[in-house]
N, CA and C of each residue as an Amber inpcrd file, in Angstrom:
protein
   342
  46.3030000-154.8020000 -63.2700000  46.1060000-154.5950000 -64.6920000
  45.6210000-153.1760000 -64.9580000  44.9210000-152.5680000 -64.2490000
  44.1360000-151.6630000 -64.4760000  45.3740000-150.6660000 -64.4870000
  46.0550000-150.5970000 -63.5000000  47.3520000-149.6030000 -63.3390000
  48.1110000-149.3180000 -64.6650000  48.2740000-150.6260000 -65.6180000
  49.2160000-150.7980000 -66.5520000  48.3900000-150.2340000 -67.5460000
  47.3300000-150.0670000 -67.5700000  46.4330000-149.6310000 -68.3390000
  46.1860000-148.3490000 -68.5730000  46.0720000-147.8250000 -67.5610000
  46.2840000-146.0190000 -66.8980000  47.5880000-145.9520000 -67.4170000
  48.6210000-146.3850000 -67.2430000  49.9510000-145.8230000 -67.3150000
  50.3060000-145.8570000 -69.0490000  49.7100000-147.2610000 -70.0160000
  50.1770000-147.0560000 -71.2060000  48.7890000-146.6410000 -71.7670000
  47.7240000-146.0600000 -71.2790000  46.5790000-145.6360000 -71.9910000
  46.2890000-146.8730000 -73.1860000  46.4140000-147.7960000 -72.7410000
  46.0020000-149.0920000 -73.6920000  44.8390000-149.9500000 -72.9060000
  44.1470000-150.4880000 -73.8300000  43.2370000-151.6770000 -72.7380000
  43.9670000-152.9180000 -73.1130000  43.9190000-153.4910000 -71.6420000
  44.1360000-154.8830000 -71.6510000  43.6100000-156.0840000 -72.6370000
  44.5280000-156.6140000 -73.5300000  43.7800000-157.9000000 -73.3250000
  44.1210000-159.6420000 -73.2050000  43.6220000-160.0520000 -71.9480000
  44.0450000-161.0030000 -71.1840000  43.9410000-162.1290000 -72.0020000
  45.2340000-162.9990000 -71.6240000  45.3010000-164.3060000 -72.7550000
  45.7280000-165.3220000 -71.6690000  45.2370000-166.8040000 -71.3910000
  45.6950000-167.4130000 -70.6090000  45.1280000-168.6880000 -70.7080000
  45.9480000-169.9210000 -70.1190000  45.6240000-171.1080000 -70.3120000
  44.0780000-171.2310000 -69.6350000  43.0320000-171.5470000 -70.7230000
  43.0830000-172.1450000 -71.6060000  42.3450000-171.3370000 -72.8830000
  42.7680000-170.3440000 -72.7470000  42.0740000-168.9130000 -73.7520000
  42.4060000-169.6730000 -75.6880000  41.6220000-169.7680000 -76.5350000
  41.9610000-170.6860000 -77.8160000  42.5260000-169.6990000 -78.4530000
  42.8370000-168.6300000 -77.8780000  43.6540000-167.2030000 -78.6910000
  45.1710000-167.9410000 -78.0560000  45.4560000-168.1650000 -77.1570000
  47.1500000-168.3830000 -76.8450000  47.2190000-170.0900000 -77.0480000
  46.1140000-170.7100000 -76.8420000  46.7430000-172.0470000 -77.3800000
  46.8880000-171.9690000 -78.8770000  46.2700000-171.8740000 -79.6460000
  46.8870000-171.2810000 -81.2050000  47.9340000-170.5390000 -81.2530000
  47.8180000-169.2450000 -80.5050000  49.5350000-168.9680000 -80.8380000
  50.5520000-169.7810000 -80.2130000  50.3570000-170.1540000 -79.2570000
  51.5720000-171.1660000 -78.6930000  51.9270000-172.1060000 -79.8940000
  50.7560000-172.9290000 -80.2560000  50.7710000-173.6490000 -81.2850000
  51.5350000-173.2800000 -82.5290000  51.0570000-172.2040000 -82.9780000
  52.0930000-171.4930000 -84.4060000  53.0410000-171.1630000 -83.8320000
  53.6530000-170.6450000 -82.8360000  55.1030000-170.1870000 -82.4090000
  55.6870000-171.2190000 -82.5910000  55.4110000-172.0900000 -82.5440000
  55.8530000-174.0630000 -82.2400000  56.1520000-174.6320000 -83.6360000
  55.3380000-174.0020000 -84.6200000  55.5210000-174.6080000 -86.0160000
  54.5030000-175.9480000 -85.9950000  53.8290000-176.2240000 -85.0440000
  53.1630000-177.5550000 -84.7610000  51.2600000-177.6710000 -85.5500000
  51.6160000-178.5690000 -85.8810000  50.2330000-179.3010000 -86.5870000
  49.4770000-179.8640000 -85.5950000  48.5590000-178.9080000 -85.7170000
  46.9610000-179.3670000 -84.6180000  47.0580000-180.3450000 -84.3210000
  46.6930000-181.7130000 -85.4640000  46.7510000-183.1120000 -85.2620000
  47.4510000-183.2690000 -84.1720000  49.2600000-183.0450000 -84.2100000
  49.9500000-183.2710000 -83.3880000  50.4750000-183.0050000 -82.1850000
  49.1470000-182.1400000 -81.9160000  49.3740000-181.2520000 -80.8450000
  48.6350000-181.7590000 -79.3410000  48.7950000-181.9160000 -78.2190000
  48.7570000-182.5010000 -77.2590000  48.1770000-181.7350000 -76.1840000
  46.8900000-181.7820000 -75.4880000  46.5350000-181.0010000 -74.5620000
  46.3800000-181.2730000 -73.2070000  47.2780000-181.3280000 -72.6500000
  47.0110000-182.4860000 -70.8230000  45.7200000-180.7750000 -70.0120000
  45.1960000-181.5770000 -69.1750000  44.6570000-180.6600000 -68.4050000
  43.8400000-181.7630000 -67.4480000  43.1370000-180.8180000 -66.2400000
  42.3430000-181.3890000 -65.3640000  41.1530000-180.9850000 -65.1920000
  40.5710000-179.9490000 -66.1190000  39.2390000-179.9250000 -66.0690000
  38.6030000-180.0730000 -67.4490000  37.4340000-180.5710000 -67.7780000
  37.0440000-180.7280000 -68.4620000  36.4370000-179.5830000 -69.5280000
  36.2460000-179.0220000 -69.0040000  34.9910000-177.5830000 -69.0420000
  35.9100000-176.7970000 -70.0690000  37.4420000-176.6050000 -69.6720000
  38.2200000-175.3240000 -70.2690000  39.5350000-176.3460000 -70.9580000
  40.1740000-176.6630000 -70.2420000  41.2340000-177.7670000 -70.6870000
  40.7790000-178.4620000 -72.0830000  40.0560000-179.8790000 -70.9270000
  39.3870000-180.2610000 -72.8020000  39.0080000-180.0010000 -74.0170000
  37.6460000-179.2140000 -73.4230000  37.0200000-178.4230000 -74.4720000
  37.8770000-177.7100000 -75.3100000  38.7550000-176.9800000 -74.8040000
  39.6130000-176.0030000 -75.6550000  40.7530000-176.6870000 -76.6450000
  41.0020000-177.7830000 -75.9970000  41.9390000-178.7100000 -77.2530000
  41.0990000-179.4200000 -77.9810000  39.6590000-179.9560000 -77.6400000
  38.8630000-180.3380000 -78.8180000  38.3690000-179.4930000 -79.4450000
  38.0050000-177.7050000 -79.3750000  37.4650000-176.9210000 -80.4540000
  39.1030000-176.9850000 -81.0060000  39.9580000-176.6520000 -80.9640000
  41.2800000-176.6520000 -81.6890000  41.8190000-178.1460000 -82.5940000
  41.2840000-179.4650000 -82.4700000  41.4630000-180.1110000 -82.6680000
  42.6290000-180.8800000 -82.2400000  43.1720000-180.5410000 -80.8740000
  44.0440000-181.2010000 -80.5200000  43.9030000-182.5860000 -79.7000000
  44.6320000-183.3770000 -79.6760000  44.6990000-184.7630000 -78.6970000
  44.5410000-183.9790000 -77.4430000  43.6970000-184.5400000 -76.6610000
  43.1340000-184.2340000 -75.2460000  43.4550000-185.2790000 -74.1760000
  44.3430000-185.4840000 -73.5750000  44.4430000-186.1900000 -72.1040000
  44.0020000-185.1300000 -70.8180000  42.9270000-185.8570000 -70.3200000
  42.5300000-185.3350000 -68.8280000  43.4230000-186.1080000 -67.6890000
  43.7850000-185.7240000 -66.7550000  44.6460000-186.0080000 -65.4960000
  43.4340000-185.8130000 -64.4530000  43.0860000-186.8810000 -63.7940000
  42.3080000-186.9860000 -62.7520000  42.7280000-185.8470000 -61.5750000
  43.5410000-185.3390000 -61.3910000  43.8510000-185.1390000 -60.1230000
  43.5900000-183.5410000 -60.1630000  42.7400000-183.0710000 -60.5020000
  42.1750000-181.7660000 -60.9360000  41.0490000-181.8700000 -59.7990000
  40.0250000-180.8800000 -60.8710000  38.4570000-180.5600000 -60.3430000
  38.1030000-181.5740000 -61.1390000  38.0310000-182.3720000 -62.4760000
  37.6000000-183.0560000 -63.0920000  37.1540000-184.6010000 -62.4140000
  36.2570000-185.3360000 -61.9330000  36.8290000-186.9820000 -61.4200000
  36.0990000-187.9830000 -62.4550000  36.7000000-189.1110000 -62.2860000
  36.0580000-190.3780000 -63.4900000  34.3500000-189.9360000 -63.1900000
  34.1780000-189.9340000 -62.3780000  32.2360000-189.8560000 -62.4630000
  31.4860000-188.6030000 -62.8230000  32.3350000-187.4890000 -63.1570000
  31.6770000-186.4370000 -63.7020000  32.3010000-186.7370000 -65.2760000
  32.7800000-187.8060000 -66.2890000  33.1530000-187.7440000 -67.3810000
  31.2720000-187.5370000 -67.8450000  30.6540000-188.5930000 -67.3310000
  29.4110000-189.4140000 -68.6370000  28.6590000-187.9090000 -68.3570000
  28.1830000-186.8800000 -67.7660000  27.6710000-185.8340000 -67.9260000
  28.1850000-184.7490000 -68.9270000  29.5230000-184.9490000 -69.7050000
  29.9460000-184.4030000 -71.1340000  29.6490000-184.9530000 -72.0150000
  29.0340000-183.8400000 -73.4680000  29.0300000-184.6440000 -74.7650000
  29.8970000-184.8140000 -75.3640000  31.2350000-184.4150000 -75.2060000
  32.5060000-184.7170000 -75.3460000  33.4410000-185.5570000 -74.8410000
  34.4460000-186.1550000 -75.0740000  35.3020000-186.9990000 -74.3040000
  36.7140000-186.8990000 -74.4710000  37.5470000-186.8110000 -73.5090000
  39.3040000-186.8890000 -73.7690000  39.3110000-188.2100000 -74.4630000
  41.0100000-187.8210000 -75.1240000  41.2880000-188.6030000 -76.0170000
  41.8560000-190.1090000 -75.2080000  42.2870000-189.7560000 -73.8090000
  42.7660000-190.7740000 -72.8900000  42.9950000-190.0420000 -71.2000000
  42.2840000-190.7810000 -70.3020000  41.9930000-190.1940000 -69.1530000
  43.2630000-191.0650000 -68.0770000  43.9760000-190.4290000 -67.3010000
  45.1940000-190.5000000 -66.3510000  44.6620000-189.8460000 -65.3570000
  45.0940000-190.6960000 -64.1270000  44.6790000-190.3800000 -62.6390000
  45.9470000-189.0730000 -62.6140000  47.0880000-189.3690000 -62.7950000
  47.7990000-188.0980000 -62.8840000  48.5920000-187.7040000 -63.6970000
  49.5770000-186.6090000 -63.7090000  50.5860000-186.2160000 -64.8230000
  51.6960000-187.3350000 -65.1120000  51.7070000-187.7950000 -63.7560000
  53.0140000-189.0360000 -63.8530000  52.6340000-189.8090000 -64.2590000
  51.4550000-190.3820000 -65.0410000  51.3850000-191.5580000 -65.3110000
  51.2960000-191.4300000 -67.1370000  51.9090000-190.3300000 -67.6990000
  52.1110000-189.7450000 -68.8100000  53.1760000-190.6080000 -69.4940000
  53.1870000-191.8200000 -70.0450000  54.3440000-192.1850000 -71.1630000
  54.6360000-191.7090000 -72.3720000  55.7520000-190.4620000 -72.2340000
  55.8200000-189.8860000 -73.9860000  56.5830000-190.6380000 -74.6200000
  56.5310000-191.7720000 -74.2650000  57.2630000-192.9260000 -75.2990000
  55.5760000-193.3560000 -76.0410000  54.7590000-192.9990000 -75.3990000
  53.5820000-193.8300000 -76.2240000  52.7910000-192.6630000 -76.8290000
  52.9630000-191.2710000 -76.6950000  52.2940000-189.9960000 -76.9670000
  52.1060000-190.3550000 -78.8600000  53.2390000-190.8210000 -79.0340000
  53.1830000-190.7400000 -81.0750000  52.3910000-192.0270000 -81.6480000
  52.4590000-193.0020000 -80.6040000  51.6060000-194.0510000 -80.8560000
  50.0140000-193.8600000 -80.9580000  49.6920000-193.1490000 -79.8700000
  48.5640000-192.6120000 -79.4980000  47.8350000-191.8570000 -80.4910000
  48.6980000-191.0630000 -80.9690000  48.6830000-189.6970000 -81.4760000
  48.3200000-190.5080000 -83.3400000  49.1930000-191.6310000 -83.8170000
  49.0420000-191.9470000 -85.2660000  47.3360000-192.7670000 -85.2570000
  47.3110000-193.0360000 -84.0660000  46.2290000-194.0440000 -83.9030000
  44.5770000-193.4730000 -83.6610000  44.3360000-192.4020000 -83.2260000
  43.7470000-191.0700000 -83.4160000  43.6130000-190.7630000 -84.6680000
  44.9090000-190.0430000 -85.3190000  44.6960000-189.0280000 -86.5290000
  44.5100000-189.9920000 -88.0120000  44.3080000-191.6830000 -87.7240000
  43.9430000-192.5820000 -88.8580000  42.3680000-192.6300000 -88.7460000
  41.8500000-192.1140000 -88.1510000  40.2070000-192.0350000 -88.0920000
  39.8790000-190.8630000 -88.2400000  38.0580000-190.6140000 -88.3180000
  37.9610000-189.0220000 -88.0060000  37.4910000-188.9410000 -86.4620000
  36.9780000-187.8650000 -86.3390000  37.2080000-187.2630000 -85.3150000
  35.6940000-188.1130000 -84.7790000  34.7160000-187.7280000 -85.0880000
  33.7220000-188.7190000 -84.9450000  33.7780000-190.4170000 -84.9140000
  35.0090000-190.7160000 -85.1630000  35.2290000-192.4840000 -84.8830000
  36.1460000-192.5900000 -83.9980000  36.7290000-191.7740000 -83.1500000
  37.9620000-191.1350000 -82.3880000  37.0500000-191.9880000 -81.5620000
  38.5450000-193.1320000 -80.9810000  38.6480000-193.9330000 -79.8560000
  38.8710000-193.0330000 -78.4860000  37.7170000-193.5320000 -77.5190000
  38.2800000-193.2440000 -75.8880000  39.0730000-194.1520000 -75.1650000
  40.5790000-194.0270000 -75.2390000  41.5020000-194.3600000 -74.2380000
  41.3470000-194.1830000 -73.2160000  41.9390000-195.4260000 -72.5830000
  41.8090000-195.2080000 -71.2070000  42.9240000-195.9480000 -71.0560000
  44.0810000-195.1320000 -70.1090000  45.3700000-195.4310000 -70.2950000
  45.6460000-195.2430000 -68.5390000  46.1280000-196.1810000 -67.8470000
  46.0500000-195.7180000 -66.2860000  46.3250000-197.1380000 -65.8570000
């Protein structure tokens, strides 16, 4: 980075999953409504967190750094926790997703889908 930096006399600045500067733009490039917007990840800390300050649906995938026994030490919670990516039904993502965005965010059910 530093090279590219020297060479266009510009400073860097770094954007990357799970930075809430590129999940928003990803998001507007998309045309997509927060509500409907979907955040899989495996850690809690950056993944989660970053689709719940954005207000997005949060599925954690066990098979990270994240495990079921470090959930109850967050004051936060995914919207539905999966041992892995494969066990992802996007036949049920809109089900999920209407059943969520009919409450607020504070009455927001923890799924547990696995």
């Amino acid at each position: 980075v530093s090279m590219l930096e020297q060479a266009s006399g510009k400073k860097a600045f770094s954007v990357g999953k799970p930075s809430p500067v590129m999940m928003r733009g990803a998001r507007k490039e998309l045309s997509l409504d927060a509500k409907r917007t979907v955040m899989i990840g495996d850690t809690m800390s950056t993944d989660i967190l970053g689709g719940h300050q954005l207000g997005y649906y949060t599925i954690l995938v066990l098979s990270g750094t994240t495990h079921s026994e470090d959930l109850a030490s967050y004051s936060y919670r995914p919207d539905t926790v999966l041992n892995s990516i494969a066990d992802i039904d996007v036949n049920k993502i809109d089900e999920l997703l209407r059943e969520t965005t009919s409450c607020s965010q504070e009455e927001s059910q923890f799924f547990e889908v696995a």
